[in-house]
C-alpha positions in Angstrom: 10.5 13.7 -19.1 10.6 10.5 -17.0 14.0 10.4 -17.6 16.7 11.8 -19.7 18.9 8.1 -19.5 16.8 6.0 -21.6 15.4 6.4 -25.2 12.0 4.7 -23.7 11.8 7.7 -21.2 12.9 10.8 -22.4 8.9 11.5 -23.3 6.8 13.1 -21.1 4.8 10.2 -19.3 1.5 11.9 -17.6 1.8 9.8 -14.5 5.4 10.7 -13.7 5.1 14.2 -14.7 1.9 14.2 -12.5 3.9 12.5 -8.9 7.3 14.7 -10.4 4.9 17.7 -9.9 4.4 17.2 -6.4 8.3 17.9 -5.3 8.7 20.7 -8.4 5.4 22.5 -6.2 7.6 22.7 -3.4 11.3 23.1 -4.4 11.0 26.5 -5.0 13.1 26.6 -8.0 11.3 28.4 -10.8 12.3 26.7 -13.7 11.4 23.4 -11.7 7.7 25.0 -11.1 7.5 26.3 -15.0 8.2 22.6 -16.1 5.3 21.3 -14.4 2.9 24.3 -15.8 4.4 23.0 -19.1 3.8 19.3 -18.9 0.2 20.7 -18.1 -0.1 22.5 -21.5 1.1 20.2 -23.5 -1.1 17.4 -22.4 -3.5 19.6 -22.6 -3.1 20.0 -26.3 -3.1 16.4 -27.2 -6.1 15.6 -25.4 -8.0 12.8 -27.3 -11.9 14.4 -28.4 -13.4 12.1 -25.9 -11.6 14.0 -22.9 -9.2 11.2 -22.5 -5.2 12.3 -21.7 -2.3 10.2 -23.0 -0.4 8.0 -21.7 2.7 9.4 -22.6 4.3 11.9 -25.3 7.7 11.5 -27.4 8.1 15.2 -28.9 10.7 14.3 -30.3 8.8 11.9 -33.1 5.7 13.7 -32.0 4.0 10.5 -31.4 1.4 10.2 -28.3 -0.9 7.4 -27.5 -2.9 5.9 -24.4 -0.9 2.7 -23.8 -1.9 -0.6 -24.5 -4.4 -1.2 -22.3 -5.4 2.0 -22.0 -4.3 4.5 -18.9 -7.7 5.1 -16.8 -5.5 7.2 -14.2 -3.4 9.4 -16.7 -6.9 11.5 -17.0 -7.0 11.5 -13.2 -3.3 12.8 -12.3 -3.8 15.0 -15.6 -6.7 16.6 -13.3 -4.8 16.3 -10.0 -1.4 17.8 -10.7 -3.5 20.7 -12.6 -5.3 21.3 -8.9 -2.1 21.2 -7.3 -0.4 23.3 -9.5 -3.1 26.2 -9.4 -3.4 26.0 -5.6 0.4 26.0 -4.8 1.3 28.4 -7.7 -2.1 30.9 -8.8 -2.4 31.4 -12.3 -5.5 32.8 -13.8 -3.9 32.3 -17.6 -3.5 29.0 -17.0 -6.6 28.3 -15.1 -8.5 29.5 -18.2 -6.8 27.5 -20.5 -7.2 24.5 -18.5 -10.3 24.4 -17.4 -12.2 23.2 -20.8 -10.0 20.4 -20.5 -10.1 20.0 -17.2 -13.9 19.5 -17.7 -13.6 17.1 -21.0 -11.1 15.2 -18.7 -13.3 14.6 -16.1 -16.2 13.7 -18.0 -14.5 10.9 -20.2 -13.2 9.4 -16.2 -17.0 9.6 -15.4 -17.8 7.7 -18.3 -15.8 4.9 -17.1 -18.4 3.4 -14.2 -19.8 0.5 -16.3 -22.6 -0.4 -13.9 -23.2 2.6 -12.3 -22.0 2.1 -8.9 -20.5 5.5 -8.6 -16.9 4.4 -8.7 -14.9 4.0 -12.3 -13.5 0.7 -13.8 -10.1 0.1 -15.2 -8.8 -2.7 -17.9 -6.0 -5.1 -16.7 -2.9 -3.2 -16.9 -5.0 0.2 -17.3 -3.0 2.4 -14.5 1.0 2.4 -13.3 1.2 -1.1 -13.3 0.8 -2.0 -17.1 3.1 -4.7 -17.2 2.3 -8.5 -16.6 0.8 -7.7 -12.9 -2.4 -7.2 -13.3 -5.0 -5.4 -11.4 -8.8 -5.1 -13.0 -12.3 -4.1 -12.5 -12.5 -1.2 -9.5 -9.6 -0.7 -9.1 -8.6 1.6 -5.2 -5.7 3.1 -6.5 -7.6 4.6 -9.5 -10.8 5.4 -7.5 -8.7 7.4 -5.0 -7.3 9.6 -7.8 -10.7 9.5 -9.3 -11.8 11.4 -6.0 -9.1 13.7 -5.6 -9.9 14.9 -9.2 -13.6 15.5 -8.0 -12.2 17.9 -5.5 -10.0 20.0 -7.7 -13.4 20.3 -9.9 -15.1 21.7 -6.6 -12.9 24.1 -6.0 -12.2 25.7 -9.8 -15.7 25.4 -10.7 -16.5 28.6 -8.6 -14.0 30.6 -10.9 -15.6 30.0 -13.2 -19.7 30.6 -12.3 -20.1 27.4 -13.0 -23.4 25.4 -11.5 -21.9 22.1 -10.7 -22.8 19.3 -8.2 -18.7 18.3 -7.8 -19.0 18.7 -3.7 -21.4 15.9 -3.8 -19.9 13.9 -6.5 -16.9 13.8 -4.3 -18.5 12.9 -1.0 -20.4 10.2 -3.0 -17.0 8.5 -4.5 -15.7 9.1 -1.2 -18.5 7.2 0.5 -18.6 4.4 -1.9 -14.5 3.7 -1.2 -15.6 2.9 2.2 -18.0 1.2 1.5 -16.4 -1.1 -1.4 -13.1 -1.7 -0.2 -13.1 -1.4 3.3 -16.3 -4.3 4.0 -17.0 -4.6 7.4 -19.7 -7.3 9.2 -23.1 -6.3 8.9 -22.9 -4.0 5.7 -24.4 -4.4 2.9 -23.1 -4.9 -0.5 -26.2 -3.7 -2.9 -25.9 -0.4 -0.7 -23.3 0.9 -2.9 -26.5 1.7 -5.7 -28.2 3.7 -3.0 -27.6 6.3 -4.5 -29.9 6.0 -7.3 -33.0 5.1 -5.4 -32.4 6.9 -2.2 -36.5 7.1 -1.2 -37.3 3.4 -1.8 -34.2 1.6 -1.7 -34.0 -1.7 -0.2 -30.6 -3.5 -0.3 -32.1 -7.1 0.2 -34.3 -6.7 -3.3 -30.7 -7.1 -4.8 -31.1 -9.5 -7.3 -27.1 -11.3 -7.9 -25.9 -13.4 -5.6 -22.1 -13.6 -5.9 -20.6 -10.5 -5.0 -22.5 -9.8 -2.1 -21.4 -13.2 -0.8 -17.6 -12.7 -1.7 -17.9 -8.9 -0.1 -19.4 -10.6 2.8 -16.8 -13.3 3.0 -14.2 -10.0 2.4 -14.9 -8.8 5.5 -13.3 -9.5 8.9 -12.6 -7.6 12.2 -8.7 -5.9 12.6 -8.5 -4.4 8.6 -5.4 -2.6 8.6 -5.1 -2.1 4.3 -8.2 -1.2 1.7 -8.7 -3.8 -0.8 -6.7 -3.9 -3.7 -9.3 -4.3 -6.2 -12.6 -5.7 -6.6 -13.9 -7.5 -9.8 -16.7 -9.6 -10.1 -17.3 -12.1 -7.3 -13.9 -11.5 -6.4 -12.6 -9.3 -3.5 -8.4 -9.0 -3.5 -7.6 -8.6 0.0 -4.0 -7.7 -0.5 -2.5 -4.2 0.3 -1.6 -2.1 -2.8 0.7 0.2 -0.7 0.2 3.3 -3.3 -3.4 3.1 -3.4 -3.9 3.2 0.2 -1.2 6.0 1.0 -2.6 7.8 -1.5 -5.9 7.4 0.4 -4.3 8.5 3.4 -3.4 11.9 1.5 -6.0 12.7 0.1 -8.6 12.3 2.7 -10.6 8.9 2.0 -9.3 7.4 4.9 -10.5 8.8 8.2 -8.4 9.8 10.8 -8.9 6.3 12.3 -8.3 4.4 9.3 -5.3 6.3 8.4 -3.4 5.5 11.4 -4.0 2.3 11.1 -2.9 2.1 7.6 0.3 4.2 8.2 0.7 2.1 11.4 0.9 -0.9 9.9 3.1 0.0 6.4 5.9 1.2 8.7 5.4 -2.3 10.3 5.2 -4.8 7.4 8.5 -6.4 5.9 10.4 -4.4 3.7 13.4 -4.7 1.4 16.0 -3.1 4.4 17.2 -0.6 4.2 14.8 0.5 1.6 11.2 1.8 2.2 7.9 0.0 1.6 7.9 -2.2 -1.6 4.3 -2.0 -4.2 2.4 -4.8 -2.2 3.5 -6.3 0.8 4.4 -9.5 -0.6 4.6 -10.7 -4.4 3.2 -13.0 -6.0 3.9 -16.3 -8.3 2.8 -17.7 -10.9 -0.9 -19.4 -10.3 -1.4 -16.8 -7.6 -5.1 -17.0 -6.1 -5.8 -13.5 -7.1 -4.7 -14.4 -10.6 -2.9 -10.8 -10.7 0.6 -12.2 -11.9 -0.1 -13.0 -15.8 2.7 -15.7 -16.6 1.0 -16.2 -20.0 1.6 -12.9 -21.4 5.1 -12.6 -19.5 7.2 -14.1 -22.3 6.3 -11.5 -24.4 6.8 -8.6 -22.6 10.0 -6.7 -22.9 12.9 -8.3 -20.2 13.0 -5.4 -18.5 9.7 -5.2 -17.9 8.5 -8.7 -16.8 7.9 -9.5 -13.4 8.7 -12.6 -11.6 8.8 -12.4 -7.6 10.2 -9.2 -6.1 10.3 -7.7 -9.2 8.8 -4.7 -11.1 5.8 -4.0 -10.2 5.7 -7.6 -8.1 6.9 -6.4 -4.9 9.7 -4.4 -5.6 10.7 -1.0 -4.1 9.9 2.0 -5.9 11.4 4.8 -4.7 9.0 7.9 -5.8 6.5 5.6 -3.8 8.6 5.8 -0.7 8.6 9.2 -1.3 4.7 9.4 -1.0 5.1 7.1 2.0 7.3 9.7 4.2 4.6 12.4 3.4 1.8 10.3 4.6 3.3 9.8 7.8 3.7 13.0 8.4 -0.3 13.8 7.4 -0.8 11.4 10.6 1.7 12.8 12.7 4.2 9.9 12.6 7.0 12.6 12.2 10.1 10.6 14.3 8.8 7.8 11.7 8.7 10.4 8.8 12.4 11.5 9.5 13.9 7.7 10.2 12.1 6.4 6.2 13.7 9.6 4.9 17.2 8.7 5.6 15.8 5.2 4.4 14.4 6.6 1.2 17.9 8.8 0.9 20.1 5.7 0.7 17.5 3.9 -1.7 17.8 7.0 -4.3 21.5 6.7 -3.4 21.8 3.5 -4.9 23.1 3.3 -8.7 24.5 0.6 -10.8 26.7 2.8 -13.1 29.2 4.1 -10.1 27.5 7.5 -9.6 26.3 8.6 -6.2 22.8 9.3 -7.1 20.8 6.9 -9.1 17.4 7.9 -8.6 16.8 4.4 -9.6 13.3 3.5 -11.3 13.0 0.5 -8.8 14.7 -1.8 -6.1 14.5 -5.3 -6.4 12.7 -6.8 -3.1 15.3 -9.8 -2.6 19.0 -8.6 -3.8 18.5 -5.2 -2.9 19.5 -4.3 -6.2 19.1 -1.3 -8.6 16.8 -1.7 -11.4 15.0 0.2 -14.1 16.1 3.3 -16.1 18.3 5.4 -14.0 17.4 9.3 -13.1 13.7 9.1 -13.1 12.3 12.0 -12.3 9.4 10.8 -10.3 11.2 9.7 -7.8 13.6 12.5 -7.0 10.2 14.3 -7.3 8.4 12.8 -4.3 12.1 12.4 -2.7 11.7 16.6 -2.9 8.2 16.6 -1.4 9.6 14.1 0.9 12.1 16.2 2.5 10.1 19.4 2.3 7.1 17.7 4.4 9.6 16.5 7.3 10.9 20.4 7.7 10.4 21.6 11.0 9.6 18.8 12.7 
């Protein structure tokens, strides 16, 4: 469950299960390890026909559902932790089981590329962030998953026979998160349909103007970040910090690229003591980017609105600072890696109820207050994986 100190969270929420995974893969501790092989079954027996995994489960009223928005990455992780889990911890029982759903998974996240681009789309509030901070359209953090799921299909697929062109399907999406949100001078916008007329295409027979401008206009020398997201005509050139250390992790970045991204998170302002916060500033009301939706905040549940610093607008989140420490290992920042663990140790320290370990759901970027649900599990998870990647170095 994402935590056993609030009615809201004691369900079994696919994305935190899916990050929790990553530290119970490593502890060591059995029971930890059979938890995450049972999150796996369960979701797998509530998939929806279509392929599509929930958002989140209550067992307790049996009620499951796909949030309100929808929840393009929950099908992702769902595919993700279920690679991890197999690698780390071999299980041919489970593999079988899996697999068909596996397969129905990563159909339905196919399914989402509305024009055919080769990368997937997700609704406002569609992924982590499904509050009043919006991201839309293609959408880096969900694309990155999306990839990472390709690669778990490569490598099951040979278990079982199965004819399947997964390897390319991965080093296409991989190709086309370059290209899309990393736009340098020179390139070409319409060459992100290559793909479909490899022999005869020509990028300048592209018909629409506007988002090859505004990917044009996107691009400048010195990038240190991927774009956020891109929706039509309109390039967000603001570092999602999850989305791009999750690139780093997984591989999209180049070695190159990484550094620079890891390079430059350790540099950019942060709540101290605490690690990185979700972007690396927030944003206000009338925002150019239009991601802060004041019109729809009044409605949303207190807790979960999101004025500066807050939330998902700029705050800390700890399991993400988990995620961070592990990056910089994968680049070999290690003295780095070691000095945001004790950071990330005092942030999970923090709790408003007296107790030395609050595992807090989030940090507010300008008080340096706790906030959110106490306990989460995600981010003692990725706290776990934190500390496990910095041994021996």
């Amino acid at each position: 469950m994402a935590s056993a100190d609030d009615p809201h969270y004691t369900s079994l929420w696919t994305r935190d299960a899916a990050f929790s995974a990553m530290g119970a893969h490593v502890s060591g501790d059995p029971a930890l390890i059979a938890a995450a092989r049972h999150s796996l079954l369960t979701l797998a027996k509530i998939q929806a026909p279509n392929g599509q995994i929930p958002d989140a489960y209550w067992p307790h009223r049996d009620y499951w559902d796909w949030g309100e928005a929808g929840a393009t990455d929950a099908s992702a992780l769902f595919i993700v932790a279920a690679g991890e889990h197999l690698r780390l911890h071999p299980d041919v029982d489970l593999c079988s089981q899996l697999w068909p759903c596996l397969e129905r998974a990563f159909s339905w996240l196919a399914s989402q590329d509305a024009n055919q681009f080769g990368l997937i789309d997700s609704p406002e509030a569609g992924d982590w962030m499904d509050s009043t901070l919006c991201r839309s359209g293609k959408v880096l953090y969900v694309n990155v998953l999306y990839y990472q799921a390709a690669i778990v299909m490569t490598e099951l697929a040979p278990t079982f026979d199965v004819e399947s062109n997964f390897q390319a399907l991965a080093s296409n999406i991989r190709d086309k998160i370059n290209h899309l949100f990393w736009p340098e001078s020179g390139a070409s916008y319409a060459e992100i349909l290559s793909h479909h007329r490899a022999e005869n295409f020509r990028a300048d027979e592209f018909p629409h103007p506007a988002s090859p401008a505004a990917y044009a206009a996107a691009a400048r020398r010195g990038r240190w970040h991927y774009l956020s997201h891109v929706q039509w005509g309109r390039f967000v050139d603001e570092c999602d910090t999850l989305g791009n250390i999750l690139a780093v992790r997984y591989g999209v970045a180049d070695s190159g690229r990484a550094k620079r991204i890891m390079r430059h998170l350790h540099l950019s302002p942060a709540v101290q003591p605490y690690p990185v916060c979700t972007y690396t500033r927030s944003f206000a009301a009338g925002d150019r980017w239009g991601m802060y939706k004041a019109v729809a905040d009044p409605f949303q549940g207190e807790r979960w609105r999101n004025p500066p610093g807050s939330y998902h607008n700029g705050a800390v989140w700890p399991f993400i600072g988990g995620l961070y420490v592990d990056a910089l290992n994968h680049v070999g920042m290690r003295d780095e890696a070691r000095a945001e663990l004790v950071r990330l140790a005092a942030a999970n320290r923090l709790s408003d109820d007296g107790g030395e370990w609050g595992f807090h759901e989030w940090i507010h970027a300008d008080t340096g207050l706790p906030s959110g649900a106490r306990h989460q599990t995600w981010s003692a998870g990725t706290f776990v994986l934190a500390h496990h990647s910095t041994k021996g170095f």
